[in-house]
C-alpha positions in Angstrom: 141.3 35.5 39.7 143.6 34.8 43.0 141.8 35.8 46.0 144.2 36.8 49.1 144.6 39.4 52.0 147.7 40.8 52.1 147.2 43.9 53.5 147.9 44.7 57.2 144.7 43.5 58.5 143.7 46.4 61.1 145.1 49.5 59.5 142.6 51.7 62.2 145.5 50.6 64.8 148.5 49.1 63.6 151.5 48.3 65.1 154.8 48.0 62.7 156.2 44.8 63.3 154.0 42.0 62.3 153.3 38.7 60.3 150.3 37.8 58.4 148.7 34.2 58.4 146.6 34.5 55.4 147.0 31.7 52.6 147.2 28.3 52.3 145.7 26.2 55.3 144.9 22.6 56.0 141.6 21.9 56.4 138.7 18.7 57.8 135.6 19.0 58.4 134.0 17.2 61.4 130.8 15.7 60.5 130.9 13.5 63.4 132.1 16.0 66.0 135.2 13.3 67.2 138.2 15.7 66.1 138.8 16.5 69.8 138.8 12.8 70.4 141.2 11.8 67.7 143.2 14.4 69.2 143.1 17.2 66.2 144.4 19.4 68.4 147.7 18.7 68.7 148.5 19.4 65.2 150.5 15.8 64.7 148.8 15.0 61.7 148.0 16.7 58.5 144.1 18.0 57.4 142.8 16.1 54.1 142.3 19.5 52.0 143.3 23.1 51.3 141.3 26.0 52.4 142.2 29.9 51.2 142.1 31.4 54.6 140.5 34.1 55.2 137.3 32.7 52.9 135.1 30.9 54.1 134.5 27.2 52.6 130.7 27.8 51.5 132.3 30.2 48.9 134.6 29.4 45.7 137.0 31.9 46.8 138.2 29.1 49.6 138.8 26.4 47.1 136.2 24.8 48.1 132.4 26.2 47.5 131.2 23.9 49.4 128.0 25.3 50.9 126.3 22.4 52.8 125.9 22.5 56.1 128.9 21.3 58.3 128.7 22.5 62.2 132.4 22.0 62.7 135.3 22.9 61.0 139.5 22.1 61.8 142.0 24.8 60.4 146.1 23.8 60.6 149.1 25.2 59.2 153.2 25.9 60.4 154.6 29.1 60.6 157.8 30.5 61.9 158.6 33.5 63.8 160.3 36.4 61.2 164.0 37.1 62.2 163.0 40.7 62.7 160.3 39.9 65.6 162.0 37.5 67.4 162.2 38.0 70.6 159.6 39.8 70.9 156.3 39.4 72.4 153.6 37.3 70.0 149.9 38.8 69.8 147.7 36.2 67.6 144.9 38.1 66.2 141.7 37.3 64.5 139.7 40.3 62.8 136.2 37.0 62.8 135.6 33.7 63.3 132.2 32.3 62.9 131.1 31.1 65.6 133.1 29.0 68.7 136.7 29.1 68.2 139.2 27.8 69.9 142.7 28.3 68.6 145.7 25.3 69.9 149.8 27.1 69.2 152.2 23.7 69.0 149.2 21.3 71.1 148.4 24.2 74.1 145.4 25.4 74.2 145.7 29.4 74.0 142.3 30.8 73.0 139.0 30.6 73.1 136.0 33.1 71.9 132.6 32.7 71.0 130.6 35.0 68.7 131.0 35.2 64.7 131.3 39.0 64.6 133.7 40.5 66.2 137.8 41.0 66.8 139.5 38.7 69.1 143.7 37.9 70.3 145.7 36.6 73.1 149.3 36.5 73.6 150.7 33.6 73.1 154.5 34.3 73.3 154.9 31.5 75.8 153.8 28.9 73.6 156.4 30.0 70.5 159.0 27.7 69.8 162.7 29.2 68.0 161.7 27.0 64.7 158.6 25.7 63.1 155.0 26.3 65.1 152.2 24.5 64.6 148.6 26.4 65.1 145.2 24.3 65.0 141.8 26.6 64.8 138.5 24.7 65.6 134.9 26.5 64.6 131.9 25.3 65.9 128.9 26.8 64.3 125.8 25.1 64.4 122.4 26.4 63.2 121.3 27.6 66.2 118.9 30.7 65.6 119.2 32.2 69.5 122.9 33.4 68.3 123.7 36.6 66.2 123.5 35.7 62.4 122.6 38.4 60.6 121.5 37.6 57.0 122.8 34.0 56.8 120.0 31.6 56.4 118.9 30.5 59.7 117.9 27.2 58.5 121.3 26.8 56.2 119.6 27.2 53.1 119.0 30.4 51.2 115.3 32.1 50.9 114.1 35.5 50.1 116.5 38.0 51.7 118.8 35.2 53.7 121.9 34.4 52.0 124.2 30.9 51.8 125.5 31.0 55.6 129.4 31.1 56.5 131.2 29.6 59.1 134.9 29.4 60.4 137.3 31.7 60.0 136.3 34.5 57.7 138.4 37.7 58.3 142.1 37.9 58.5 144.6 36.3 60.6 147.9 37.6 61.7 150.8 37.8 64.3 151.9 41.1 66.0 154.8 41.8 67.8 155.8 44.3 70.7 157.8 44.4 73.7 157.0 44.0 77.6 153.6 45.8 77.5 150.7 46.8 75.0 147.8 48.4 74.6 145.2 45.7 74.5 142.1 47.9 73.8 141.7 51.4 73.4 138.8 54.0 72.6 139.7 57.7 70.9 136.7 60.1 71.3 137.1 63.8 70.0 135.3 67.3 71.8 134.4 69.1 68.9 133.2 72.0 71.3 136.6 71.7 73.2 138.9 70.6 70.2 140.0 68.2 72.5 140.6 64.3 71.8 140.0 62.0 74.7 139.5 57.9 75.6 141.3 55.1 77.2 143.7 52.4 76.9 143.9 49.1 78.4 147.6 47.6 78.6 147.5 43.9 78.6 149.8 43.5 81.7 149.8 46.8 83.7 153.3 47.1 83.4 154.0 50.0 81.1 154.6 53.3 83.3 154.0 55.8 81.1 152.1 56.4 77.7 152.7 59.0 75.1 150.4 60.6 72.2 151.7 62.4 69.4 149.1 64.1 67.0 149.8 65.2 63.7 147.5 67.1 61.2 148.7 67.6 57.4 152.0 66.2 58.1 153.2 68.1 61.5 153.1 67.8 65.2 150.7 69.8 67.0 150.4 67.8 69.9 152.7 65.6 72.0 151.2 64.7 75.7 153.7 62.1 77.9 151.0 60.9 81.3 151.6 58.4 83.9 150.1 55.0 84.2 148.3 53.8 87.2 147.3 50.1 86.2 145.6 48.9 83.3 143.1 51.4 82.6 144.0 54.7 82.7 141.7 57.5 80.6 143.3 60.5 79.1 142.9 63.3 77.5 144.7 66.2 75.7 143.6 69.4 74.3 144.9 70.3 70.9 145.7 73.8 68.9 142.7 75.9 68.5 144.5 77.9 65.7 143.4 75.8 63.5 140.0 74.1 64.9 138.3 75.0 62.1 140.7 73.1 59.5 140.3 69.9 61.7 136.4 69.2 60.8 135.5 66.4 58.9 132.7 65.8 57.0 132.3 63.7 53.7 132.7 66.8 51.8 136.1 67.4 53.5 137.5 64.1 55.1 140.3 65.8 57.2 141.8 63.2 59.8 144.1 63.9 62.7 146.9 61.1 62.6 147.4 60.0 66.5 150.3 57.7 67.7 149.9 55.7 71.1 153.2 54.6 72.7 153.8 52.9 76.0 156.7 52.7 78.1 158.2 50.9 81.2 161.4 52.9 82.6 161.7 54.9 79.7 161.7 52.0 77.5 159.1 52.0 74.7 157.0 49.0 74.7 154.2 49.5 72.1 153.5 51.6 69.6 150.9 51.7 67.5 149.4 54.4 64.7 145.7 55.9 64.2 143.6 58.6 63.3 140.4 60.1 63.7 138.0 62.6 62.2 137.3 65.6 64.2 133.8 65.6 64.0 130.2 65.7 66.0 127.1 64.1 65.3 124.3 65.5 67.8 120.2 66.7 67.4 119.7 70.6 67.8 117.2 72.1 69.7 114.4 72.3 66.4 115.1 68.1 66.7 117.7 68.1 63.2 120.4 65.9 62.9 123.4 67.8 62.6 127.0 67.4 61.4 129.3 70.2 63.4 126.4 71.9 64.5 125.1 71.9 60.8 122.0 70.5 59.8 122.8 67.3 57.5 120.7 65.3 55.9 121.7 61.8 55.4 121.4 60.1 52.4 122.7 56.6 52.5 122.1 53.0 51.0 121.6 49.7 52.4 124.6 47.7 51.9 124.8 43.8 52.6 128.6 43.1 52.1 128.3 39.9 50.2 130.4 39.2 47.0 129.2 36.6 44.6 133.0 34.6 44.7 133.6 35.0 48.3 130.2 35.3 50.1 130.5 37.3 53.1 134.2 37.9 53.3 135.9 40.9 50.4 137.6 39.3 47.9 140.3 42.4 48.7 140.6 45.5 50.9 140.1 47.7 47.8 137.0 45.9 47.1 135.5 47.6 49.9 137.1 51.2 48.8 135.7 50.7 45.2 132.0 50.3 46.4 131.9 53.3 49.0 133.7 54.9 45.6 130.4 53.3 43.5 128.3 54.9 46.1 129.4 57.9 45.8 129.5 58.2 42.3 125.5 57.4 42.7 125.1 60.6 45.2 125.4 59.1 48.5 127.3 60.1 51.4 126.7 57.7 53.2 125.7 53.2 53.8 124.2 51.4 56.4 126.1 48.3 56.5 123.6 46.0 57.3 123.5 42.7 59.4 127.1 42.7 59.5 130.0 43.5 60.9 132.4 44.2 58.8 135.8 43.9 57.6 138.1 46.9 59.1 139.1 48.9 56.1 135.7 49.3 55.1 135.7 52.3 57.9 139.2 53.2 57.5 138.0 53.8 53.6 134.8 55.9 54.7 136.3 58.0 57.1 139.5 58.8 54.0 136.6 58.8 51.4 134.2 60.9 53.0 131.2 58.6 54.1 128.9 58.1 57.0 128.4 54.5 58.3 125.9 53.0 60.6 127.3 49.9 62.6 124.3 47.4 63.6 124.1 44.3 65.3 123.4 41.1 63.1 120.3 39.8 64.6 119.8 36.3 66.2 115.9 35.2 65.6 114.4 33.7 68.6 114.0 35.6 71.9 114.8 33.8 75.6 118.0 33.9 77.9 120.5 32.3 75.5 119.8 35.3 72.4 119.7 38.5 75.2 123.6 36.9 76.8 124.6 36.2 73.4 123.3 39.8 71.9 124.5 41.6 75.2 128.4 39.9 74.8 129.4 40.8 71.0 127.3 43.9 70.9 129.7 44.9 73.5 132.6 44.2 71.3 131.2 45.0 68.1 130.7 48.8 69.4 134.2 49.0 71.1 135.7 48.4 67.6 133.0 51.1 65.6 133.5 54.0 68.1 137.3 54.1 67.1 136.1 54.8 63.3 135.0 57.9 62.6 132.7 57.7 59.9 130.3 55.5 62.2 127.4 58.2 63.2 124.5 56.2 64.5 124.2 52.4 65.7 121.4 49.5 65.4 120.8 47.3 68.2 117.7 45.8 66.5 116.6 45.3 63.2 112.7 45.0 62.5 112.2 43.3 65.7 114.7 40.4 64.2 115.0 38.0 67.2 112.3 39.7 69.7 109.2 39.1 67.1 106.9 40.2 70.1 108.3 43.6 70.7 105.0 45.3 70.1 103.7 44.0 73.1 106.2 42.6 75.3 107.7 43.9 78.1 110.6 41.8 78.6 111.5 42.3 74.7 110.9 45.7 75.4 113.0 46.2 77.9 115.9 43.8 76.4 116.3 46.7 73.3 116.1 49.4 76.0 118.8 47.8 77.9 120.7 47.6 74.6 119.9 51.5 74.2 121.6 52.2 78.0 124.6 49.9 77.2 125.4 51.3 74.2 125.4 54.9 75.1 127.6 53.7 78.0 130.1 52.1 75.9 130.2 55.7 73.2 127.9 58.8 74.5 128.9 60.6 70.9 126.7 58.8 68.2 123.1 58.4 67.7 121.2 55.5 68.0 118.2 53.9 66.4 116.8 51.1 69.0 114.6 49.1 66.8 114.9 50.4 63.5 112.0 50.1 61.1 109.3 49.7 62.8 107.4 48.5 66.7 109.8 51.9 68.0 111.0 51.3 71.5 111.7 54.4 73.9 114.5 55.6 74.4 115.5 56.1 70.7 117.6 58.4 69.1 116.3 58.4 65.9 112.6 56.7 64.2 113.6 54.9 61.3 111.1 53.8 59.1 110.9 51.4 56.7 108.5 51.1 54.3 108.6 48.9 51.1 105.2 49.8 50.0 106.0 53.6 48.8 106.2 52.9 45.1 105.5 56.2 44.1 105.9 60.0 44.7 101.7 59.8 45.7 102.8 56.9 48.1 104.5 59.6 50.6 102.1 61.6 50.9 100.8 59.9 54.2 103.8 61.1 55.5 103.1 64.9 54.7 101.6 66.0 58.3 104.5 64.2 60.1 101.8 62.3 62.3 103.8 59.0 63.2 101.4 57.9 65.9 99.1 55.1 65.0 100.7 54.9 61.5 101.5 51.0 59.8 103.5 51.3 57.3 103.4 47.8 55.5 101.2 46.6 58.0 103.6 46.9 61.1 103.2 49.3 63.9 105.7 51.9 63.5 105.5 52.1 67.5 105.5 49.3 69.8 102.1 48.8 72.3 102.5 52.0 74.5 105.0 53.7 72.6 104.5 57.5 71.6 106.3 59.7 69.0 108.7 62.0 71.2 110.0 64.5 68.3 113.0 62.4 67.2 114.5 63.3 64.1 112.9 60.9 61.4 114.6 59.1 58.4 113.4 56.7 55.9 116.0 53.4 56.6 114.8 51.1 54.5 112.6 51.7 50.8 112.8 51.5 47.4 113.9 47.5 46.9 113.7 48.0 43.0 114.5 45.1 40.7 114.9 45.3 36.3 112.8 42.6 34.5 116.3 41.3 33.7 117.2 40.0 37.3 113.9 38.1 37.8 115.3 35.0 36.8 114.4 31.3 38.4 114.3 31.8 42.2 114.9 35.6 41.9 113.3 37.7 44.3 112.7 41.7 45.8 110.5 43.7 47.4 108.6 44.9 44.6 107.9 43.8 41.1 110.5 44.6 38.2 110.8 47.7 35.7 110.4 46.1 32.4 113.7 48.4 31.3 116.4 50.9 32.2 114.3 53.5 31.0 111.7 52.1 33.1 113.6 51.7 36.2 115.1 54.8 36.2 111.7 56.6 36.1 110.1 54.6 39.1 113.5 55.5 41.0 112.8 59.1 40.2 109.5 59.2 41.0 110.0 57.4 44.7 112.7 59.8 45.6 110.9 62.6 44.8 108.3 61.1 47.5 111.1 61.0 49.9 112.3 64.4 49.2 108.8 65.9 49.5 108.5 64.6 53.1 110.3 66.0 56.5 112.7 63.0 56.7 116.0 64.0 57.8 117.8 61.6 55.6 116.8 57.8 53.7 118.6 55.1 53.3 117.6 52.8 50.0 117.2 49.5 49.6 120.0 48.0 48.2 123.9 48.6 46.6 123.7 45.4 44.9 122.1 42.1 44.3 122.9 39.3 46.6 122.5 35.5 45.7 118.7 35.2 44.7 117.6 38.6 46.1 118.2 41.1 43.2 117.3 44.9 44.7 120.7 46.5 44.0 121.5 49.3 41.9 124.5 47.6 40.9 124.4 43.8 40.2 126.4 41.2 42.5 129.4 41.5 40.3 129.2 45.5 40.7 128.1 46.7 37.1 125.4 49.8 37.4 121.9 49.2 36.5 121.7 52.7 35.5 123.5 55.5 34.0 125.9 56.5 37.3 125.4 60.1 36.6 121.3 59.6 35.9 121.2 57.7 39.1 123.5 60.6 40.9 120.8 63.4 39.6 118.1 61.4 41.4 120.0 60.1 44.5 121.6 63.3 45.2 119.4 65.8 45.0 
């Protein structure tokens, strides 16, 4: 099987004209930390091997599988501007790189970003030559546990739920091409109330004048709004038909999306243009404390998904890779996945919110607390959020994880008031979604949302502590579901993390779950039954089951790591979607 990404890597806001850098790289690693020395950088001479870029070299799907430990990595390889952009300006764009990169066009140094998680680019039209470039990526990414990781294994080797760490360049890489202005970041909220769509946009340079958006619904215009700029950052917003407000909703029963172009221009010269859409749609609580969807009560009912692959780790082998498991889900009754640890690839949304799905984006944790983890946290939570509130599907964020990286929540202050301060920023940065602070358990006020997780529920008579919805004092598997000082406040409650279920089957040399294994289908499928029927009996608002599939040794999922069902689909849609 060929692994590649040739798809236009950010199809939630895409410009035309563009050139992907996907493929074949050269590739060193850097044991002894001397490539700046030897002067790497300048792209002179040739890398020893091959790498299959986007994947990262841990995985087969590199060519390499190499998954020792190697804390830097040197990427090369030549490209040449296509006659069709020329002359235009050059936006270099990474969707991740994991962890310090710093990227070298023909031996200038052009960008740098640190953080393994998130989107990054620079314009680097004035290092371009007419003929062959030369660009040099360098990754640093030591095993430093006060930086985000998520669920690679902190100590480079995999255990229990931690998986074989990546590092370098894992997401795509392309060129994008536009004129003397773009938009360098934008958000796109919608007013459900007002039918109205609103945001910003950033331009790169401040030179574009004017900005235009045209929205379209099922293939015609209904709106076309032409504003002036005033510097960078301007905010906008426009107010659409209200003929048909009630065709706009979406929901996962009817994924309706409103297709919006943004188009700059200087002198009456378009600049930039680039193509997105959004989901007309709320998320809020209601005044009895539900969750609702458009003012409807919904409940939630999602599944924990890691986003590994067994060929190409942390990266999708393909785009449709990610469609065909939100399609798997589906097809197992859920409307919705918590995508968990990780941030990940782009048209995972932009499949949810054409499919029909709810996401939760949540911030891969870092595991040891002090001033290096809260500036780390604090700078790509920032970008990781200004990326998920421009998909639609993403209803509720995850600052904190268990505690993960602040193991003295319960009764710190300062640890406290770090996931607090997370709360504030991200309702700064996106006022429309929910949020769950420190999901699972030690609760921190302000929340949006009490998520509980609770691995020890085995059985419908296991929820039953649950029945009088009295979530002070209560431990579920051991853990204060509040942290010291901490009282229930009447959020909406939902069961994040349970379940964890394994066939006799999986448990195979250094195997592991939750919970011991169902000697048989038969046998798993009744357990499963009988646990849902717990959750179902209980005033959750939603649950979110532990997992979609195995990963590496930890074998939970209702599909296996290669994505064949455990289960019937249609048994395990009778018991998952009730």
């Amino acid at each position: 099987m060929k692994f590649e990404h040739k798809e236009y890597p950010r199809p939630q806001f895409r410009r035309e004209g563009w050139q992907p850098l996907n493929g074949e790289w050269e590739f060193a690693f850097d044991d002894g930390n001397d490539g700046l020395k030897k002067g790497l950088w300048q792209g002179r001479a040739a890398l020893p091997l091959k790498i299959n870029v986007p994947f990262p070299f841990e995985y087969p799907a590199s060519g390499l599988g190499d998954p020792s430990q190697h804390d830097v990595v040197w990427y090369r390889r030549s490209f040449a501007i296509d006659g069709a952009n020329r002359g235009k300006r050059a936006l270099l764009c990474f969707n991740a790189a994991d962890f310090q990169t710093d990227v070298w066009v023909n031996g200038v140094h052009c960008l740098a970003h640190t953080g393994g998680f998130a989107p990054f680019s620079a314009d680097v039209t004035a290092f371009l030559k007419k003929g062959e470039n030369v660009i040099v990526v360098r990754c640093e990414d030591v095993l430093n546990d006060c930086v985000p990781r998520g669920k690679q294994s902190p100590t480079g080797v995999p255990f229990g739920c931690f998986y074989v760490p990546n590092a370098g360049i894992w997401q795509s890489v392309w060129l994008e091409f536009f004129g003397e202005d773009c938009i360098a970041e934008h958000s796109l909220f919608c007013d459900y109330d007002k039918t109205e769509l609103y945001g910003e946009i950033a331009t790169l340079y401040g030179l574009a004048d004017e900005a235009e958006l045209c929205v379209s619904f099922e293939g015609r215009l209904i709106r076309r709004e032409r504003f002036t700029l005033r510097g960078r950052h301007n905010a906008f917003r426009v107010a659409l038909p209200k003929d048909y407000a009630d065709d706009y909703a979406w929901s996962p029963e009817n994924p309706r999306l409103l297709y919006v172009d943004f188009s700059l221009y200087k002198n009456g010269k378009r600049t930039d243009l680039a193509h997105t859409r959004i989901g007309m749609r709320k998320i809020s609580i209601d005044e009895h404390g539900r969750i609702c969807l458009n003012d409807r009560p919904y409940y939630q009912r999602l599944v924990l998904d890691q986003g590994y692959w067994t060929e190409s780790g942390i990266t999708p082998p393909s785009a449709e890779a990610l469609k065909q498991d939100i399609l798997l889900a589906k097809a197992m009754g859920f409307n919705g996945a918590r995508k968990h640890q990780k941030s990940e690839d782009p048209y995972y949304c932009y499949y949810a919110e054409e499919l029909g799905f709810l996401t939760w984006c949540e911030m891969p944790s870092a595991y040891r607390f002090g001033a290096e983890e809260i500036a780390a946290i604090t700078r790509e939570w920032q970008e990781i959020v200004r990326a998920g509130r421009n998909c639609t599907s993403n209803v509720c964020y995850v600052p904190f994880n268990e505690s993960w990286g602040a193991r003295e929540m319960g009764t710190d202050e300062r640890q406290k008031d770090f996931a607090r301060s997370l709360y504030y920023l991200t309702r700064a940065l996106d006022p429309t979604r929910l949020i769950s602070t420190n999901d699972g358990f030690e609760t921190v006020n302000p929340t949006d949302v009490l998520g509980v997780h609770d691995y020890d529920a085995e059985s419908k008579e296991d929820f039953e502590k649950y029945a009088a919805a009295q979530y002070d004092g209560m431990h579920p598997q051991g853990f204060a579901l509040f942290a010291e000082g901490e009282r229930y406040a009447g959020e909406p409650v939902l069961l994040t993390e349970f379940g964890g279920r394994a066939l006799q089957s999986d448990e195979k040399g250094e195997a592991w779950g939750y919970n011991g294994a169902a000697a048989d289908e038969e046998a798993f499928v009744k357990q499963l039954a009988s646990i849902l029927q717990g959750v179902y009996s209980c005033n959750f608002q939603g649950y979110c089951y532990t997992q979609l599939t195995d990963v590496q040794q930890e074998v939970n999922g209702l599909l296996t790591a290669d994505r064949k069902p455990k289960a019937d689909l249609k048994t395990l849609k009778e018991i998952f979607g009730a």
